[in-house]
C-alpha positions, 0 to 999 in steps of 0.5 A, spaced: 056 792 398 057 785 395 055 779 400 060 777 405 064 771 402 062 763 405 067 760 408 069 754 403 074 751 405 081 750 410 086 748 405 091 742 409 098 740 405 099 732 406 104 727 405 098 722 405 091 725 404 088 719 403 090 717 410 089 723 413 082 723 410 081 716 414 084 719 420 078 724 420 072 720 418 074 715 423 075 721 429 068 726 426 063 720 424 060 726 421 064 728 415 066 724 409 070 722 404 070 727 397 073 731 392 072 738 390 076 741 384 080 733 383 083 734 389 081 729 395 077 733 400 074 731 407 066 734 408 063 737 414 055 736 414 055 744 414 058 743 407 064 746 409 071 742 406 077 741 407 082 740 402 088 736 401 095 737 397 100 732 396 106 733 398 113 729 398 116 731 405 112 733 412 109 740 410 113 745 415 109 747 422 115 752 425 116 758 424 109 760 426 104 763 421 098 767 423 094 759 422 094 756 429 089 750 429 082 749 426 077 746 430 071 742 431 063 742 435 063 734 437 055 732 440 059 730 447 066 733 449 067 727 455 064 721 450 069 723 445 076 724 450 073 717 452 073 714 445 080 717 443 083 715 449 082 708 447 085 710 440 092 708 439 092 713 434 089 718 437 095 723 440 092 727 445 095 733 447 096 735 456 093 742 457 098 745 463 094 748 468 099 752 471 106 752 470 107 747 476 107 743 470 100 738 472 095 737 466 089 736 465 086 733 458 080 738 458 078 744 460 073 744 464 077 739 468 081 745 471 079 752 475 074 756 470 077 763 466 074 770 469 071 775 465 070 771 457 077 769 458 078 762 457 084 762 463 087 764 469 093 768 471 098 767 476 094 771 481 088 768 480 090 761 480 093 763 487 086 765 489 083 759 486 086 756 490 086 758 496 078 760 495 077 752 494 075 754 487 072 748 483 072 746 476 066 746 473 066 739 469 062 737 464 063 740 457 069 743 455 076 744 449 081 739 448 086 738 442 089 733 439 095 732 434 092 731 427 095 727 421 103 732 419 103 735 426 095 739 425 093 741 431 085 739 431 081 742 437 075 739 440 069 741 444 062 740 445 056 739 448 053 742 441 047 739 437 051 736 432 058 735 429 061 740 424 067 744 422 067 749 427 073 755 426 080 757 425 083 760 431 089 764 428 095 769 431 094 776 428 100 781 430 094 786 432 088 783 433 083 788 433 086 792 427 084 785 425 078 785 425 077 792 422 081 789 416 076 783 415 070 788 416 073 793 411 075 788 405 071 781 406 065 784 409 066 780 415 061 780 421 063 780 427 063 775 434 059 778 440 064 774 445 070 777 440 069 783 438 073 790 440 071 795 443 067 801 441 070 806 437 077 802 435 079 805 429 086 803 423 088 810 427 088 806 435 086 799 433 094 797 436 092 794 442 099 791 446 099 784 448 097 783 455 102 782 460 100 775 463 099 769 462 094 764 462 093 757 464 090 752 462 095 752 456 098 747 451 105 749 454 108 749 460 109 757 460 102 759 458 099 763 453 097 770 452 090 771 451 089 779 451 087 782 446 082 778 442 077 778 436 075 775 430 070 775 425 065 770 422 064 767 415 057 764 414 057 759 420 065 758 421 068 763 426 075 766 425 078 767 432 085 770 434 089 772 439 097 775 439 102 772 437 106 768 443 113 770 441 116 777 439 118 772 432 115 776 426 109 771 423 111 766 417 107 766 411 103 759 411 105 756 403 106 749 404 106 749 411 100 744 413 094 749 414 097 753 407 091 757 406 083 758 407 078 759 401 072 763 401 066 762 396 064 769 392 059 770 387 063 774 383 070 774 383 070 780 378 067 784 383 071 782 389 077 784 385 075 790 383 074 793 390 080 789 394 085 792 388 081 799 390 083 798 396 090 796 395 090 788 398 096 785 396 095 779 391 098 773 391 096 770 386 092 769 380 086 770 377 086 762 375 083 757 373 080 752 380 077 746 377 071 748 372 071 756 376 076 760 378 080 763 383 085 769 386 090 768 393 090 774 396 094 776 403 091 778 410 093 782 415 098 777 419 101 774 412 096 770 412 093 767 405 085 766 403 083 764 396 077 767 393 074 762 390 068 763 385 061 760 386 055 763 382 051 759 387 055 763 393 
């Protein structure tokens, strides 16, 4: 079996990359400016990028793809809502705690989810409520909009900054995960996996019936079935989609694709086209290496970017 890819790099479309850089250098103090095959690159201290392309016209977020937001570990969650409430470039986003419409800037600030899920639905606000449930305060989740609409979670308390995950929709998320695991070798996430003996046969679990809160809308969000997989120390996490509209590829939209580093790209092509992957594009030429896009099972993009260090 050929070793798991390592997560690279998230690949973002800018109107102003240099811009966007100072905005999360400024935000995440742990990250730096850089470049990474000519083009301008934000670094994470666990070496994770993120890569720049600059475009002419604000890079599409609508239709939704299967990328939803990308998210950070900070060392104190509350300091950090603290500092960017005092930012006036910093656009905080309202979590609805239910469809009362009464908002929360974090989430630990509302009633805590039940059962691993990170919400409440209807019946379970109504009894927490009437039980006198209290939030737990302290650590928790907050979002952010990011430069050309990105949206940036931020949650803590951790030992230190990095770049932590990619939250992503996937039309059957446990299907997903078996997808990641056959073709990329992925390993999986204890607190999102799928159940034991799931298989391509039975994967194609329906959404759950409910919606939960704390949310980023009003209506609240789905967040039954999930699962995801990891790749080095970056976490690929999904839920169902929101809506019934079928997912958009991402190309130029702003999160346009995620890289992967492999340590021999002919081999990867090699088993991926035995196992009849959809390519995308390439083998072509990426910086001094080379590299291949290839399709997930939402639409999404990921490049495979050769690394003979990998």
């Amino acid at each position: 079996m050929l070793p798991a890819p390592i997560f690279h790099h998230l690949h973002l479309n800018s109107v102003d990359p240099e811009a966007a850089i100072e905005f999360y250098t400024t935000q995440f103090p742990s990250t730096t400016r850089a470049t990474w095959a000519g083009l301008p690159a934000l670094k994470s201290p666990n070496n994770v990028l993120v890569l720049f392309t600059k475009v002419d016209s604000p890079p599409a977020t609508q239709p939704e793809t299967a990328f939803w937001h990308f998210g950070w570990h900070v060392t104190d969650a509350r300091a950090s809502l603290a500092i960017y409430k005092s930012r006036p470039q910093v656009k905080l986003l309202p979590l609805y705690t239910s469809e009362d419409g009464a908002t929360v800037l974090i989430n630990s600030d509302t009633w805590p989810g039940r059962g691993g899920v990170l919400g409440l639905t209807r019946a379970q606000i109504a009894e927490a409520r009437a039980t006198g449930v209290k939030p737990n305060g302290g650590a928790g989740w907050s979002y952010m909009e990011g430069p050309d609409g990105a949206l940036v979670e931020y949650a803590g308390n951790h030992p230190a900054e990095r770049f932590n995950h990619v939250h992503m929709w996937q039309d059957h998320p446990f299907c997903a995960q078996l997808w990641y695991q056959k073709h990329l070798n992925a390993s999986t996430i204890a607190a999102f996996t799928s159940p034991a003996g799931l298989t391509e046969a039975n994967c194609k679990v329906p959404r759950g019936a409910d919606p939960t809160w704390p949310a980023l809308k009003r209506e609240g969000m789905y967040r039954t079935p999930r699962a995801g997989v990891m790749f080095s120390d970056v976490a690929l996490m999904w839920f169902s989609p929101q809506s019934d509209e079928p997912l958009a590829r991402p190309r130029g939209h702003v999160m346009d694709h995620i890289g992967l580093a492999v340590a021999d790209l002919d081999a990867w092509i090699a088993k991926l086209q035995s196992e009849n992957v959809t390519f995308l594009e390439g083998p072509y030429a990426f910086g001094d290496t080379r590299a291949v896009m290839i399709e997930g099972p939402s639409r999404e993009a990921l490049e495979l970017v050769e690394l003979k260090n990998a």
